[in-house]
C-alpha positions, -999 to +999 in steps of 0.1 A: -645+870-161-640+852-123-674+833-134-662+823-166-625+813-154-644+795-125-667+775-148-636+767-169-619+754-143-642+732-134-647+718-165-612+706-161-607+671-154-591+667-113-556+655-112-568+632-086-597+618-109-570+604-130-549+584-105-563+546-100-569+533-062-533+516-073-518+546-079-530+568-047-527+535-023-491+531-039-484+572-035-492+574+006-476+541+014-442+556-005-447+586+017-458+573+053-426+547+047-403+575+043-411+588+076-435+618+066-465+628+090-498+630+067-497+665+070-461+666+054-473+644+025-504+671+015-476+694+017-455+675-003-478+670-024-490+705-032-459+711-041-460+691-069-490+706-085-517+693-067-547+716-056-567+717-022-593+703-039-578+674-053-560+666-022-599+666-005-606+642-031-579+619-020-590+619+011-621+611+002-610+582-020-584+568+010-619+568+035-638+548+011-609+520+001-602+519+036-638+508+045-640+487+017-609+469+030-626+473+068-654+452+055-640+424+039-619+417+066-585+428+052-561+455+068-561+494+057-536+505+043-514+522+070-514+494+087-501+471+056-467+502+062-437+484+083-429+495+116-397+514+112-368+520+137-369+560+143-325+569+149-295+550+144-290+524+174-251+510+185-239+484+166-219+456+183-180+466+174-163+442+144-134+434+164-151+419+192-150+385+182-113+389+179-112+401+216-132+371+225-106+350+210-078+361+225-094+360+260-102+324+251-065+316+236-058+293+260-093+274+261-074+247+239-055+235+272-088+236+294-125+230+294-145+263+286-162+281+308-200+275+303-224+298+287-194+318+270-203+307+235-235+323+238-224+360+229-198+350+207-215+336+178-226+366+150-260+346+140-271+342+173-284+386+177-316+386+202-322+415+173-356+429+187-388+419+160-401+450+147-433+428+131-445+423+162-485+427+174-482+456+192-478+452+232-500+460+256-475+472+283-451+489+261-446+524+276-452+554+250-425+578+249-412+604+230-399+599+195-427+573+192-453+572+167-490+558+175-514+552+148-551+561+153-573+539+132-611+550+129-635+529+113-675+520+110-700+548+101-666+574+104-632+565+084-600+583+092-562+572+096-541+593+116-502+590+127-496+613+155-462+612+168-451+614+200-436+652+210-406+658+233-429+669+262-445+634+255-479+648+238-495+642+208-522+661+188-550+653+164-578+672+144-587+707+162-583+689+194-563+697+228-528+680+225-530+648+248-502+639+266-489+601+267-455+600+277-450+571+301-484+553+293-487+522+283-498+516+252-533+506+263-533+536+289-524+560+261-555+541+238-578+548+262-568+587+268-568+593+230-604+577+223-614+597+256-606+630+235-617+613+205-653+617+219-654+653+217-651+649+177-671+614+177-699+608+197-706+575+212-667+565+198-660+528+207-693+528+227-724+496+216-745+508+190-728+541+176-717+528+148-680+539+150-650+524+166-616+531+169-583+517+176-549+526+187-516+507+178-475+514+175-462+528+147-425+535+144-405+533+174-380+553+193-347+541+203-339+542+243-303+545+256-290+521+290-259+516+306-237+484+309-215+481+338-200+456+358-175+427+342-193+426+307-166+423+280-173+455+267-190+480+294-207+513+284-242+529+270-256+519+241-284+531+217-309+501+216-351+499+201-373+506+225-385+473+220-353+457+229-347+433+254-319+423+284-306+395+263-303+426+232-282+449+252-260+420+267-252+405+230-241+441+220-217+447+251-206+409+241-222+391+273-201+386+307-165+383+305-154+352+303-130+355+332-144+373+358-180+379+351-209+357+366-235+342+339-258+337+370-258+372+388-267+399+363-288+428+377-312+451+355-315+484+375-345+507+370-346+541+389-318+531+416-342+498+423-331+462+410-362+449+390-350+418+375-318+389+387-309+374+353-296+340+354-285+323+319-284+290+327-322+289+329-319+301+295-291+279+283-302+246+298-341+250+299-347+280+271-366+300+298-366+336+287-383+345+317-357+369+322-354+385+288-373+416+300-378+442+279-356+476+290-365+511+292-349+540+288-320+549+311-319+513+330-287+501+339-277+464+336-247+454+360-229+420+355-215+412+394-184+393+397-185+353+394-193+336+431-183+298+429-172+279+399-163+246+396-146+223+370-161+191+358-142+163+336-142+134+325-174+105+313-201+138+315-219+148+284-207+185+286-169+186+307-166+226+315-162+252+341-196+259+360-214+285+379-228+275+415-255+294+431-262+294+469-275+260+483-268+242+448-255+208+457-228+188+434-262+171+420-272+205+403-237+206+392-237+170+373-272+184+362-254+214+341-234+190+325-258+173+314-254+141+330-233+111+333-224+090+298-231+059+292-196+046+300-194+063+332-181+050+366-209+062+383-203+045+418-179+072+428-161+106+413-125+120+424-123+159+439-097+175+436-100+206+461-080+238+470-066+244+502-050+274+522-015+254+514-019+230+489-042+203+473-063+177+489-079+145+469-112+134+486-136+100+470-172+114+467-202+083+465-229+079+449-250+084+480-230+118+491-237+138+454-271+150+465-258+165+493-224+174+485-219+213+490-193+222+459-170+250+469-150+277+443-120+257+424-132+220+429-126+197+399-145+170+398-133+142+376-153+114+361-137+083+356-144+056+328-158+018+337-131-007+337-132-027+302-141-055+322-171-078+332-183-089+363-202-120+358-188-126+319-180-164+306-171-169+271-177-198+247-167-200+208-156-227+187-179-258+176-208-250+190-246-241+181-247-206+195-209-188+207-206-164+224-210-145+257-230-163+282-241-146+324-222-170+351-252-172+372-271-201+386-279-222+354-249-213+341-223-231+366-199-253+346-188-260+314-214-286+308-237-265+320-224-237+295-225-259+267-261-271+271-275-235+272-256-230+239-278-252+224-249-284+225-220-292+204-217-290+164-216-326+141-178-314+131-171-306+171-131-325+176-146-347+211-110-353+220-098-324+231-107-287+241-094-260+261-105-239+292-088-206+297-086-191+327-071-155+341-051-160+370-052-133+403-018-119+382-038-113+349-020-139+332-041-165+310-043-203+323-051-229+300-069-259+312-074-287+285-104-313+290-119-336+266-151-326+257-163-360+242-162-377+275-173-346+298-207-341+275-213-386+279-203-376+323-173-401+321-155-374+335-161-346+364-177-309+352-154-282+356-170-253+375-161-218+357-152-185+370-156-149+362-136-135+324-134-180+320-134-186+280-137-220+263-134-231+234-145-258+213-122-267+182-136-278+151-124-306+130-115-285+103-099-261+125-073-291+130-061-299+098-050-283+060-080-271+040-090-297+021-094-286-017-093-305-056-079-293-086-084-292-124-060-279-147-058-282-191-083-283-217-114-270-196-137-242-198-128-230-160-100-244-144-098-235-108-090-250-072-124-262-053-136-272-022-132-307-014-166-329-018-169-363-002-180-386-029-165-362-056-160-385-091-135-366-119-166-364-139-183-345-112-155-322-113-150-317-150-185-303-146-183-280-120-154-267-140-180-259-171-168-290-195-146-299-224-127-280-245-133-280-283-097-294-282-096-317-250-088-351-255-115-369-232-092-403-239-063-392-218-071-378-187-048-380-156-057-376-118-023-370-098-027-380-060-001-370-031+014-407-014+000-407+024-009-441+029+014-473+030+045-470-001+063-506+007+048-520-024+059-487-043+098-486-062+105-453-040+112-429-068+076-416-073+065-386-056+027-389-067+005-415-079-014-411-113-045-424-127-054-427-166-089-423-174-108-422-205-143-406-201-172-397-227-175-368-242-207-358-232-199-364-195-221-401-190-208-418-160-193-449-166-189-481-141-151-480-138-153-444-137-183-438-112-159-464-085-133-440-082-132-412-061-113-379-057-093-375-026-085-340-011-056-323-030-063-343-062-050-327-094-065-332-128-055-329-156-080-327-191-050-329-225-057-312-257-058-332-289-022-333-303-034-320-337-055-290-324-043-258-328-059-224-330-056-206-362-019-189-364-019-158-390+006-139-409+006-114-426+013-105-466+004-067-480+018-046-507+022-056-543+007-085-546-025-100-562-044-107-526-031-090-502-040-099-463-038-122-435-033-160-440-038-188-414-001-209-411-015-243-431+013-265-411+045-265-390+069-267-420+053-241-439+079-211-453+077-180-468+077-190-501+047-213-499+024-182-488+040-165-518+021-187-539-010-186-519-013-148-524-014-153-561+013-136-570+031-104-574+021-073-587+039-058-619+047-027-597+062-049-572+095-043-560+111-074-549+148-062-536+134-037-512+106-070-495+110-064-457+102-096-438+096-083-400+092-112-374+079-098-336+086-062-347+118-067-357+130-065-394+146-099-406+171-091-441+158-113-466+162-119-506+129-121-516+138-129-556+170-153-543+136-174-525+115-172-557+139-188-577+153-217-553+130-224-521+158-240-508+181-212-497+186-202-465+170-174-463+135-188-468+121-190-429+100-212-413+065-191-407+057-186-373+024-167-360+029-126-362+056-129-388+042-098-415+057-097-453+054-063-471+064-061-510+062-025-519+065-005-553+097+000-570+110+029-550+124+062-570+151+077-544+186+070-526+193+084-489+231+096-480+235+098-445+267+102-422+298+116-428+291+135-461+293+175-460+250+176-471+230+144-462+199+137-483+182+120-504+183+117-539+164+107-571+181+077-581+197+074-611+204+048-636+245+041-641+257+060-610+275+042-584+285+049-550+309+079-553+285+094-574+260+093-550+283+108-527+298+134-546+258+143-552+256+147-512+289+172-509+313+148-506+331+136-482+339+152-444+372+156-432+371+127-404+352+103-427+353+070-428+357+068-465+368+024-457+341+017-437+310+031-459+284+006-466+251+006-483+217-007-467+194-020-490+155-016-486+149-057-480+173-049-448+203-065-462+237-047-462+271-046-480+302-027-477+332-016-492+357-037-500+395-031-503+424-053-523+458-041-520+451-003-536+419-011-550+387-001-540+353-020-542+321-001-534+289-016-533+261-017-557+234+012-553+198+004-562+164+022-553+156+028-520+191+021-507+206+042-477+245+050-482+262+057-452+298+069-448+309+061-409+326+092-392+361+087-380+374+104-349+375+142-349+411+155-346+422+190-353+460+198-363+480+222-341+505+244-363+536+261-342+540+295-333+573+314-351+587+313-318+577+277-316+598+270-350+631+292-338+628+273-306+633+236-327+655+247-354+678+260-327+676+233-306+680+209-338+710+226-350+729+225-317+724+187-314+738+186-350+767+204-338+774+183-305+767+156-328+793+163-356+820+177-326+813+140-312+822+122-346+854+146-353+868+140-313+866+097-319+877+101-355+908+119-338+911+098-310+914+065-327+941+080-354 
């Protein structure tokens, strides 16, 4: 039975047969990332079903794609796993960047202190780089992992982490202990035992070769004390740096710590003086060691800092070392700008009493010694020149000129700007000149004789300016005008030997409608008016030109003077087209051009061709510029000569609609609306049809509008009553009257009168009776 079961079970197909190099590549590279040893992954995986002798088979299948990857150059596959961070390490606290605001509240009021921005930015980290190569003088402790690589004629992978007591182990072999090695140091000890399993191991001509590199990393604890912002230990990588530790205690304090004096302390023994500026100013990161377990980083107290302001390139509080110089110090800022006064700087310096203000020079910054609280302030050059002459106006080339030995006078000037223009004014120019007061002197010369040496140079000083005026510059702008029946009128330039002909060209010809026959050129009076009457205020020529612009004799002798106007007429006769407008009933409805001045709206009646049989003559509106004219459309038919028939003018619009089927009430009726009309009803019908009548109507003043516009109204003789005609489309409106409501007395109210009436009754009547008697 075992023999049978056994061959039976080895005709069964391995688990490990049917799993592609994908698949088992893919399976150890899930497992070694999650941070299990290779013995922990067979484990793991015989757990899930697999046998000891398909886990062999694995093995062998891992040896063979990982010489297959050895040969052509590409890496195995442990090494294509990323280093991973073994623990949790500190992280730098959220509200730290508040903190560093509010010890930096007042930096609004005063330059910052330099090198304080450098922790205080989250993207700038100095995050240690896991992906580095691995190197050679990193120290192996424990809670490391080193990865043991053998290759050639032999293939095996192995990740041996480092124990507590700082060994590790491998195969059937002694544990080998590494702790405090570097990792070269430790590569050398483990291929030393290695040679007990592999003869000949990384020795010429055996055939096999092996190699040691990091795998996942421990995580070291050190100690910041001193004034950092935030002192205490922190849980960092291994392969951290000085500058890691310092961004996660969130650098120096601002206001006491130094950025030049910060200590890393190994074993009780300062190893390393870190000094930022050579990082900040040079990016020398000779300092950025890389820290080991238990070392102490101390930031000391700040020695000497001074304040520098003003024309530098970075104004802030600095950091002087012993047997810096005020040089180094103008150095950290960066230098001078470019407006800077350079040939001295003001210090401001503490006393034991008060404040003293000293004048450094130019020659005393390289050896100037700066002491703690000097301020230092950069001033700006004056906005002046020292050897500066100006020259504008009429001239070839303005502008500003050196005072210098070819450059002495204003001749002088004036020659080395290349001489005077053609439209130069030779009779006068001016020479200004800024008195020991700072007030401006002008000295006037005449340039015409200066330039022909009739008269003396004038010799020029420092911040002199002349200037040459221009004939132009002396008088109005001269300019010509053309105004009418043109295609552009406009206001030109003036043009010597400008004819009207000329200009009518530049102004892009005639007019369909200009009248070339009557042309008129008005000119302003400036010369000589005794032969004139004394009433005219402009001169004006008549000309009569061709049409098609040919110059003639008389016309070619006379020319335009500046300020001419001219003036092109239109034909008396020409006239765009002017429409109105005609729609409704009738036979050709649209728009029609006005044929003349005296047409009326009953000649483009009988252009349209007459009227409809629908049309509806009494409700014809006639609307002139938007507003509705009332008109009696039939009353025109039959006589042309009634008032009512308008002149045309252009806009006017003439609607004739269909006979219209319905009457509106509006106003003061008890339900307005409107209404079929009806044949043989007349105005109080239409009314009573609405409700009737309101209390505070108007009943007098009702009036009709019809739909042509035209109203009429009621009319009254002595107790008669005449009410306009109703016909279709008419609006009846009754007016409303003023509301007023009737007050009715009380009972009491009524005793009240009829008491007081009957007791003036009885005074009354006692009155009459006492006279009667007295004149008996």
């Amino acid at each position: 039975m075992l023999l049978i079961a056994s061959a039976a079970f080895a005709q069964q197909p391995s688990r490990a047969d049917q799993l592609n190099d994908e698949q088992i590549i893919e399976f150890y590279q899930r497992a070694q990332a999650s941070g299990l040893t290779e013995m922990q992954i067979e484990q793991a995986a015989m757990s899930q079903g697999y046998t000891v002798s398909d886990i062999a088979k694995m093995r062998q299948r891992m040896a063979k794609i990982k010489q297959q990857s050895n040969r052509s150059g590409q890496l195995s596959v442990d090494t294509l796993i990323n280093r991973a961070q073994q623990g949790s390490l500190s992280q730098r606290p959220y509200a730290l960047s508040d903190s560093l605001n509010m010890l930096r509240r007042d930096t609004v009021r005063r330059p910052y202190i330099f090198g304080s921005s450098l922790f205080k930015g989250t993207s700038l980290t100095f995050e240690p780089n896991l992906r580095i190569a691995t190197p050679r003088n990193y120290v192996v402790g424990p809670d490391d992992e080193l990865v043991v690589e053998i290759y050639g004629n032999s293939s095996e992978s192995f990740r041996l982490p480092v124990s507590p007591e700082g060994s590790v182990r491998m195969l059937n072999l002694a544990p080998i202990f590494v702790s405090g090695l570097t990792i070269e140091q430790a590569e050398q000890r483990i291929i030393g035992r290695l040679r007990q399993a592999y003869q000949g191991l990384n020795r010429p001509g055996s055939g096999t070769y092996a190699s040691v590199t990091l795998g996942n990393i421990r995580s070291i604890r050190v100690t910041l004390v001193g004034e950092v912002l935030v002192p205490g230990t922190y849980t960092i990588s291994s392969l951290a740096t000085a500058f890691n530790a310092l961004y996660l205690a969130g650098g120096p304090n601002p206001e006491t710590g130094s950025f030049r004096d910060i200590q890393v302390i190994r074993n009780n023994r300062v190893i390393r003086t870190i000094d930022l500026y050579d990082y900040l100013l040079r990016a020398d990161k000779k300092d950025d060691i890389r820290l080991l377990d238990q070392d102490v980083i101390r930031v000391n107290d700040y020695g000497v800092r001074v304040e520098v302001l003003g024309q530098v390139k970075r104004p802030a509080i600095y950091e002087v070392k012993p047997g810096e110089t005020l040089k180094n110090v103008l150095g950290f800022a960066g230098g001078f700008t470019d407006r800077a006064y350079t040939f001295s700087l003001t210090l401001r310096r503490n006393t034991p009493r008060e404040l003293r203000i000293s004048t450094i020079t130019q020659e005393q910054i390289a050896a100037f010694v700066p002491q703690s609280g000097d301020r230092y302030t950069i001033g700006e050059i004056l906005g002046r020149y020292e050897n500066r002459v100006q020259l504008t106006g009429a001239v070839m080339r303005p502008g500003d000129y050196a005072l210098g030995d070819d450059i002495t006078s204003v001749r002088s000037l004036i020659s080395r700007a290349e001489g005077l223009r053609k439209d130069a004014f030779l009779n006068r120019a001016v020479l200004y000149r800024e008195r020991e007061n700072m007030d401006l002197e002008a000295i006037p010369f005449d340039v015409g004789r200066l330039m022909r040496n009739e008269t003396e140079d004038l010799p020029l000083m420092r911040q002199d300016s002349v200037h040459i005026y221009a004939v132009r510059d002396l008088r109005e702008p001269y300019y010509v005008s053309i105004e009418g029946a043109v295609n552009r009128p406009d206001t030109l330039p003036f043009i010597s030997n400008l004819t009207v002909t000329d200009l009518i060209a530049l102004a892009g010809g005639f007019q369909e409608g200009a009248t070339p026959t009557r042309i008129e050129v008005a000119r302003r009076i400036r010369e000589d008016t005794t032969k004139m009457t004394g009433r005219e205020t402009v001169q004006i020529f008549q000309f009569a030109i061709d049409r098609d612009l040919q110059l003639q004799p008389s016309e070619a002798r006379f020319l335009l003077k500046p300020f001419d106007v001219v003036y092109v007429r239109t034909s008396p006769r020409y006239e765009l087209q002017q429409n109105v407008a005609v729609f409704g009933e009738v036979m050709h409805p649209g728009n029609y051009a006005i044929e003349s001045r005296s047409e009326r709206i009953s000649d483009v009646l009988r252009r349209v061709g007459g009227l409809k049989p629908e049309a509806f003559l009494p409700g014809a509106r006639f609307s002139r510029r938007g507003t509705v004219i009332a008109t009696d459309l039939g009353a025109i038919l039959e006589d042309p000569g009634v008032p009512g028939n308008l002149l045309l003018e252009v806009g006017d619009s003439l609607i004739i609609p269909k006979r219209p089927e319905v009457v509106t009430i509006e106003g003061a009726v008890l339900n307005p609306s409107t209404v079929g009309f009806t044949e043989g009803f007349n105005f109080r019908d239409y009314v009573t049809q609405a409700g009737g009548y309101t209390d505070n109507a108007r009943h007098k003043r009702s009036y009709i509008v019809y739909a042509n516009g035209l109203k009429d109204r009621t009319k009254r003789f002595l107790f008669f009553r005449k009410y306009p005609k109703v016909e279709p489309g008419s609006r009846v409106i009754v007016p409303f009257g003023p509301l007023t409501e009737e007050r009715r007395l009380t009972p009491g109210e009524r005793v009240g009168l009829i008491t007081v009436i009957g007791t003036m009754t009885v005074t009354l009547a006692t009155a009459v009776l006492n006279l009667a008697r007295l004149f008996q």
